[in-house]
ROVOBA-201336 format. One line per field, with one value per residue (C-alpha): residue number from 1; y, x, z; residue in three letters. Coordinates in nm, 2 decimals, always signed. Layout:
sevo = (NUM, ...)
yy = (Y, ...)
xx = (X, ...)
zz = (Z, ...)
fiba = (ALA, ...)
END
This chain:
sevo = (1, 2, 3, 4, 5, 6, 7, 8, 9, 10, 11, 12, 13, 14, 15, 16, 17, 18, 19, 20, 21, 22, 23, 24, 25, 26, 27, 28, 29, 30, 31, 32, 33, 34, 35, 36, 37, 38, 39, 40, 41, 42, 43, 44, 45, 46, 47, 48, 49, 50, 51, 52, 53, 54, 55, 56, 57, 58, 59, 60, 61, 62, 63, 64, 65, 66, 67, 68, 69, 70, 71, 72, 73, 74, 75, 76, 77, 78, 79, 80, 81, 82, 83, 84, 85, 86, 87, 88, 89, 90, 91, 92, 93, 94, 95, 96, 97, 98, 99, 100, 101, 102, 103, 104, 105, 106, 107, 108, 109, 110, 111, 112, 113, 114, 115, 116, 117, 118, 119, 120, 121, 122, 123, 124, 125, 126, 127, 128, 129, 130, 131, 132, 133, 134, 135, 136, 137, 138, 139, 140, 141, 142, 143, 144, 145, 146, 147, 148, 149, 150, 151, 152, 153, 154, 155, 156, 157, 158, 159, 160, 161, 162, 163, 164, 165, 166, 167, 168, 169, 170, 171, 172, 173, 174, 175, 176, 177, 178, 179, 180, 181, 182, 183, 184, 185, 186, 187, 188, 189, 190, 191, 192, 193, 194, 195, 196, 197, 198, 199, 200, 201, 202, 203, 204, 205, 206, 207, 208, 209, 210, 211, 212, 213, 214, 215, 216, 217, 218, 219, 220, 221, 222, 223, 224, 225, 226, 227, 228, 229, 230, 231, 232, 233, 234, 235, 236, 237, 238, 239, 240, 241, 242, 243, 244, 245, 246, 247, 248, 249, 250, 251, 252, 253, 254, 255, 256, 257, 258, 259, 260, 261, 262, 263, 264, 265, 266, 267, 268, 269, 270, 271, 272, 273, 274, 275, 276, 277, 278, 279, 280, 281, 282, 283, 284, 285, 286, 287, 288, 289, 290, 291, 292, 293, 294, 295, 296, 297, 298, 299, 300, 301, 302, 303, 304, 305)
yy = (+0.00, +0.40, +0.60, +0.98, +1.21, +1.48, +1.35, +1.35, +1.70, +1.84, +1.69, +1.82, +2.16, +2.16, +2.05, +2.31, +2.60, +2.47, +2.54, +2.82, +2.96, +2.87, +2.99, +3.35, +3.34, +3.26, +3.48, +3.79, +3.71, +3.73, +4.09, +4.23, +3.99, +3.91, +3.58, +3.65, +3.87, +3.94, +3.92, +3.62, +3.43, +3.37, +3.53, +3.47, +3.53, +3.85, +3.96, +3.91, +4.12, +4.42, +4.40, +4.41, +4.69, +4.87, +4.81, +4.89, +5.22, +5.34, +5.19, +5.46, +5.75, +5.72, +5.71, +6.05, +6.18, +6.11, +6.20, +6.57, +6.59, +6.49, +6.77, +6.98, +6.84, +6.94, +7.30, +7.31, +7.13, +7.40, +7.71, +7.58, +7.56, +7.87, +8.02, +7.92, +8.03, +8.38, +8.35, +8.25, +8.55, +8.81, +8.68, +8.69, +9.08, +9.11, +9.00, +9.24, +9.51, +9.44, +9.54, +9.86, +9.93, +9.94, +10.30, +10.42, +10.43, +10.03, +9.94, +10.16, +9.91, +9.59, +9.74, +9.76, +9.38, +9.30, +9.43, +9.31, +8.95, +9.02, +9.08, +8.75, +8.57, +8.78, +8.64, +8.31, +8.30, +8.35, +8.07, +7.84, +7.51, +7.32, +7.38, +7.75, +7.72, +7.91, +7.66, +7.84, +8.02, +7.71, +7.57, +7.94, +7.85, +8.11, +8.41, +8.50, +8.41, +8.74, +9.10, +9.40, +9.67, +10.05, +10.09, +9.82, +9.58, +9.19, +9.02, +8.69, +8.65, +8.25, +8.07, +7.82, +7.48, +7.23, +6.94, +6.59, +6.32, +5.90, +5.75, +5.38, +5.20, +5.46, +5.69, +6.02, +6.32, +6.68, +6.81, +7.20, +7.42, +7.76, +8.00, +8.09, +7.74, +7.83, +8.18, +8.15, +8.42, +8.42, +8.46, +8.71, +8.67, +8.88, +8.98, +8.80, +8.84, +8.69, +8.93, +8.87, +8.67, +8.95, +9.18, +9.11, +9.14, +9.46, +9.55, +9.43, +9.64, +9.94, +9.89, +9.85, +10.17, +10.37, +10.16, +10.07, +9.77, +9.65, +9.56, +9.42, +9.15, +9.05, +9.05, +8.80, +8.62, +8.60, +8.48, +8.23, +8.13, +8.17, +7.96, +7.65, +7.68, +7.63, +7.32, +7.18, +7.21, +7.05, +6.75, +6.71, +6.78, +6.51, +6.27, +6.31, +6.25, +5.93, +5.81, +5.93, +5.75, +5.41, +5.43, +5.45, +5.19, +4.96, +5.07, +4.99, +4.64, +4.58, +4.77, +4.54, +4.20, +4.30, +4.37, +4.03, +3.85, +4.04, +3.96, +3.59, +3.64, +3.85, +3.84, +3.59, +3.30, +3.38, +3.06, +2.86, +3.08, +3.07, +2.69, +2.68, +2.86, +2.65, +2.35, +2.52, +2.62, +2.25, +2.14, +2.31, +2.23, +1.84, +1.93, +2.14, +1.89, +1.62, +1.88, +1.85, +1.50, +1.48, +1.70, +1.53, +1.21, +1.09, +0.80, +0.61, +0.68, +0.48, +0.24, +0.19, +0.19)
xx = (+0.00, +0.13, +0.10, +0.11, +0.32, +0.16, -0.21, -0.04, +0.11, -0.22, -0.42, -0.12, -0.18, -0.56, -0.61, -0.34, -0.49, -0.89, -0.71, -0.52, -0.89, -1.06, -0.79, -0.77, -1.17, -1.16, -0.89, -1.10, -1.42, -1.18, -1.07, -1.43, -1.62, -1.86, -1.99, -2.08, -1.77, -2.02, -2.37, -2.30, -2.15, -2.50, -2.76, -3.06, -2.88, -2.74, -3.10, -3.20, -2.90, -3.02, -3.39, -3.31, -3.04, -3.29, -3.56, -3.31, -3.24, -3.65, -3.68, -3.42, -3.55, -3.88, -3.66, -3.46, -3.80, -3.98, -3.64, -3.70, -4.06, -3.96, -3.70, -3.98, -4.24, -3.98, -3.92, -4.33, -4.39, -4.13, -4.28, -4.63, -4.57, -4.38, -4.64, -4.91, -4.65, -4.69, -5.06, -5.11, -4.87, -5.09, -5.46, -5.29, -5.18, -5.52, -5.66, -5.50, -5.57, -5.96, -5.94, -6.11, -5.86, -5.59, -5.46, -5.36, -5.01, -5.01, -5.24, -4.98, -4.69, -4.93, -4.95, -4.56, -4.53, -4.80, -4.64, -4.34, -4.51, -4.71, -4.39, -4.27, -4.52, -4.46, -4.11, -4.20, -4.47, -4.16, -3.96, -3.77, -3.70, -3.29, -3.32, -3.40, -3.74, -4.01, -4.25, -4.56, -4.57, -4.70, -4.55, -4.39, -4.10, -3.90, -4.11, -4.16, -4.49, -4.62, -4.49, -4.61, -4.73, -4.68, -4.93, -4.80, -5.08, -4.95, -5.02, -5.03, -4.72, -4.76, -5.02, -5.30, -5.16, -5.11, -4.83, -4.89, -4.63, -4.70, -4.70, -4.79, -5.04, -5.31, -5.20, -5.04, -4.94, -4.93, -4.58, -4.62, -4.89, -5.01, -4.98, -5.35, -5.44, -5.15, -5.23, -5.57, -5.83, -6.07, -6.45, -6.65, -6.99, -7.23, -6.97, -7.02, -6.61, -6.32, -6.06, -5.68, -5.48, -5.24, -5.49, -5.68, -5.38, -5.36, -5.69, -5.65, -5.35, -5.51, -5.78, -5.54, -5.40, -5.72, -5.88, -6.16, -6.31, -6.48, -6.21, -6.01, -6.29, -6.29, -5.92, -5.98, -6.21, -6.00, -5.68, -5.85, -5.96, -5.63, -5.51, -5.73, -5.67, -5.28, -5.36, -5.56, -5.27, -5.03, -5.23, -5.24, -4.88, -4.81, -5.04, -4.87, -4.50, -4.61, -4.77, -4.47, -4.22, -4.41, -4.42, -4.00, -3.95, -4.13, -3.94, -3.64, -3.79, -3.83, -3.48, -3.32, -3.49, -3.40, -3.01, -3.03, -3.14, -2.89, -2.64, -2.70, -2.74, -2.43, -2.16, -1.88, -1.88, -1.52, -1.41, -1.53, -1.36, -1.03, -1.06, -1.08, -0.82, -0.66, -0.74, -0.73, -0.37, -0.26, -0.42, -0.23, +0.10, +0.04, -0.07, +0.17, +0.45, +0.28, +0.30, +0.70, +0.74, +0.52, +0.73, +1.04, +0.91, +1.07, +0.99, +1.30, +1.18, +0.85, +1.06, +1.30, +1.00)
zz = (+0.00, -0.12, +0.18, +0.09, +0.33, +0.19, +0.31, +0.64, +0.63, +0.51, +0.75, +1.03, +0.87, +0.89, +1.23, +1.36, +1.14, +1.31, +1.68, +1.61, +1.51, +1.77, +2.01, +1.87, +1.89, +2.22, +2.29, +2.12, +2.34, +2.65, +2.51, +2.48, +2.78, +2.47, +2.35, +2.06, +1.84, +1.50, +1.40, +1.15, +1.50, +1.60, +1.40, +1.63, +2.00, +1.83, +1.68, +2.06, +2.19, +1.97, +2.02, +2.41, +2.40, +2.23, +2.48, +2.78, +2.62, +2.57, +2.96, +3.01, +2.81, +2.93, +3.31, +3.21, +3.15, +3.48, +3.65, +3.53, +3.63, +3.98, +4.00, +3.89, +4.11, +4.37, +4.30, +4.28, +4.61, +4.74, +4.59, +4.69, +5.05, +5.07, +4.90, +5.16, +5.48, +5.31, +5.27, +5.66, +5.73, +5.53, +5.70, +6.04, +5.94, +5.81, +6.10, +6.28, +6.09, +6.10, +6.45, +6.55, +6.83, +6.59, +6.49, +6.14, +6.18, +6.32, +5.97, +5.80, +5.94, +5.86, +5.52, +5.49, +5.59, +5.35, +5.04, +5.10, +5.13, +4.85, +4.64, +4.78, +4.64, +4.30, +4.32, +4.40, +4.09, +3.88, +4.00, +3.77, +3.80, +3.74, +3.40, +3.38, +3.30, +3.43, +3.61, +3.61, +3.29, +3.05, +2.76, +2.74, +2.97, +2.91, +2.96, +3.32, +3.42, +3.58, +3.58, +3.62, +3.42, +3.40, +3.61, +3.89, +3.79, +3.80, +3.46, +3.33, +3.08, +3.07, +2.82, +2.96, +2.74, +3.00, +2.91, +3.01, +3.05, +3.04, +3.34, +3.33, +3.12, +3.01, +3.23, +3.20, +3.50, +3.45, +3.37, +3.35, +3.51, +3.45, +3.66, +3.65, +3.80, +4.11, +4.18, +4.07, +4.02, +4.30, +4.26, +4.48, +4.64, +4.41, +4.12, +3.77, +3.69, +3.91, +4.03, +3.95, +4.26, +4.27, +4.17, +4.52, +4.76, +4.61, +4.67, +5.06, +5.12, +5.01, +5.22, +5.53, +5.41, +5.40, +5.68, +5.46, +5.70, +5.39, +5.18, +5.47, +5.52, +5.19, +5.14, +5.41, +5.26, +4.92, +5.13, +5.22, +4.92, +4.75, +5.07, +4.98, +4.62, +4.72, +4.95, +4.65, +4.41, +4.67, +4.71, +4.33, +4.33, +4.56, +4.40, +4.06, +4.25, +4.39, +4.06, +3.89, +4.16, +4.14, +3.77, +3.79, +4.03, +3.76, +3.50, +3.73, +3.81, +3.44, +3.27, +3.57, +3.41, +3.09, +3.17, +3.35, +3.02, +2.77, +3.03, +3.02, +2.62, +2.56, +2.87, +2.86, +3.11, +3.23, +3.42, +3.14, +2.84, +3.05, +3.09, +2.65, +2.61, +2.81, +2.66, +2.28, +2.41, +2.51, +2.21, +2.00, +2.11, +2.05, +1.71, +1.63, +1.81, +1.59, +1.28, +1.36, +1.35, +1.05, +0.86, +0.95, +0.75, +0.42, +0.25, +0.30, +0.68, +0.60, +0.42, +0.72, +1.00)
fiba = (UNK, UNK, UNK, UNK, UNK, UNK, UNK, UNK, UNK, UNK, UNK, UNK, UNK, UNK, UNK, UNK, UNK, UNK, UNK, UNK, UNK, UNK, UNK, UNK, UNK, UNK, UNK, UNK, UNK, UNK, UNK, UNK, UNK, UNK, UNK, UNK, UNK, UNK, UNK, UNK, UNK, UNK, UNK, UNK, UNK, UNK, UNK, UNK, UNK, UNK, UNK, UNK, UNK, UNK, UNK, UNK, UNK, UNK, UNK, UNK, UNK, UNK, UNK, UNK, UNK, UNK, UNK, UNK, UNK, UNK, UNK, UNK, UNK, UNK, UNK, UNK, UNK, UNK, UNK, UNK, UNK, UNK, UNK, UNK, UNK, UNK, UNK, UNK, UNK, UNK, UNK, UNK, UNK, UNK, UNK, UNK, UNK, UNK, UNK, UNK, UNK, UNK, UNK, UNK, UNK, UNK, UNK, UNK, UNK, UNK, UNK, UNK, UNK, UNK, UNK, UNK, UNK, UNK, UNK, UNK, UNK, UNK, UNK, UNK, UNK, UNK, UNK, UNK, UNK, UNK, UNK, UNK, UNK, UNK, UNK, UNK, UNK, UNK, UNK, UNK, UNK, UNK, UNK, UNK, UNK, UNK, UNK, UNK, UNK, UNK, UNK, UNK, UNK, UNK, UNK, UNK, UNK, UNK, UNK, UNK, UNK, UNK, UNK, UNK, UNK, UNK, UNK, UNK, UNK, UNK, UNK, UNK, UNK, UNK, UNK, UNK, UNK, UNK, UNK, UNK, UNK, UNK, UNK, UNK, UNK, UNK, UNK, UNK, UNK, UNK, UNK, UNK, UNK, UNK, UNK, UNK, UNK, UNK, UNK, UNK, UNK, UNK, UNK, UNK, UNK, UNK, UNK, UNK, UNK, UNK, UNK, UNK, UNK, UNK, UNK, UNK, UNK, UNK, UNK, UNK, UNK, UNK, UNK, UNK, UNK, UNK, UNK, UNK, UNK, UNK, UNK, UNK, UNK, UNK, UNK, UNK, UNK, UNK, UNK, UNK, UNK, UNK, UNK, UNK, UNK, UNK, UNK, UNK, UNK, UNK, UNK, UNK, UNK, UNK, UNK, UNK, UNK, UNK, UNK, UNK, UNK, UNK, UNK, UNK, UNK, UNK, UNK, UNK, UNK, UNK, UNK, UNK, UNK, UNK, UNK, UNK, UNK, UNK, UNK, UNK, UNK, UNK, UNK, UNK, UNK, UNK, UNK, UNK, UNK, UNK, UNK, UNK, UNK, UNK, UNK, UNK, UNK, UNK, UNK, UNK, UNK, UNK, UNK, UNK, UNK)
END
């Protein structure tokens, strides 16, 4: 029988070229802690790897989002209740100054307190939130929401469009407010047309001024409604942080379930990659000692074995 020494050293030359290939692949998933090193490595696991990477990155879009209503929520919740310490300062001083014992030159010094807490609350109608914007003025953030007017009259600069923002399945939170619906216009027993929030303090203050008992009453009774339109928006406030918080601990939940899954999909088992290469490595030695001895061989070798 003709035995070939070729068929041998091609055979030497294959196996050694089939290791060397899978060492170096093994070798390159090592580098990058990746199983899979191309699409055309595993067509299906990497169709998975990008429909999930894709998934994880709308989880944490829609996250960013409800991140920056929180941090406006905030600044609301904090502009809210400091807007209702001033309002329970300015009925106590109107209190006060409804007092027949009082003289003019005390209701003069109530007054004094008065504007200066009714410019507070001017200031505090204009605040913006971390990103510059203007949180009462609408969808025009970056007009101030109120200002005054050549005649010292406080005017709406905002629009009315309220923004809504999803929230879980079907469900949506507010995301801007106007500042109509904050320092709202408050409606008077008898009269067909609401007076202005600001417009009201005013009217209060000059009553304390001119000791007109009858305006001081009814600044009274506007505080107070100013007061519980305040509470209401801080209830709904709250509401829309809690819905907004549990809607991001789901999407936590879930982002975390699908990281887990791409993980198992796409991350390199370490401990077993390093045992391969180890093998791949010892593997390759025999063959290519064997390679050696193969191409040592003549015939007359043959002849003599």
């Amino acid at each position: 029988m003709k035995i070939s020494t070729s068929f041998l050293f091609d055979r030497a030359t294959d196996r050694m070229s089939t290791i060397q290939n899978k060492l170096a692949t093994t070798q390159a998933q090592l580098s990058v802690s990746k199983q899979i090193l191309k699409p055309s490595d595993a067509p299906d696991q990497a169709a998975a790897i990008q429909r999930l990477k894709g998934e994880v990155e709308r989880q944490n879009s829609h996250v960013r989002t409800l991140e920056v209503a929180m941090r406006r929520y905030g600044s609301e919740e904090t502009v809210l209740k400091a807007s209702n310490d001033l309002l329970i300062r300015m009925k106590e001083l109107g209190l006060q100054a409804a007092n027949g014992t009082m003289g003019q030159s005390d209701r003069d010094a109530v007054a004094i307190e008065m504007k200066a807490l009714r410019n507070q609350l001017l200031s505090l109608g204009n605040t913006r939130d971390d990103s510059g914007n203007y949180l009462f003025s609408g969808t025009r953030v970056n007009t101030p929401a109120f200002a005054e007017n050549a005649n010292g009259q406080v005017v709406y600069m905002g629009d009315q469009t309220q923004t809504r923002i999803p929230a879980g399945v079907e469900r949506t939170v507010q995301f801007t407010r106007a500042g109509t619906d904050v320092f709202s216009r408050v409606v008077r027993d008898g009269q067909d047309q609401a007076v202005g929030f600001f417009d009201a303090l005013d009217q209060m203050i000059e009553g304390v001024e001119t000791s007109d008992t009858t305006r001081i009453q009814q600044g009274l009774a506007d505080v107070t409604q100013m007061h519980n339109n305040i509470t209401l928006t801080q209830a709904q406030n709250g509401s829309d942080q809690k819905v907004v918080q549990s809607q991001m601990d789901i999407l936590d939940e879930t982002a975390l379930r699908m990281k887990s899954t791409l993980s198992e999909i796409e991350d390199l088992d370490y401990a077993e990659a390093v045992t391969r290469m180890n093998k791949e490595m010892m593997a390759l030695e025999a063959a290519m000692g064997s390679f050696a001895k193969i191409s040592g061989l003549s015939l007359f070798d043959y002849i003599r074995g």
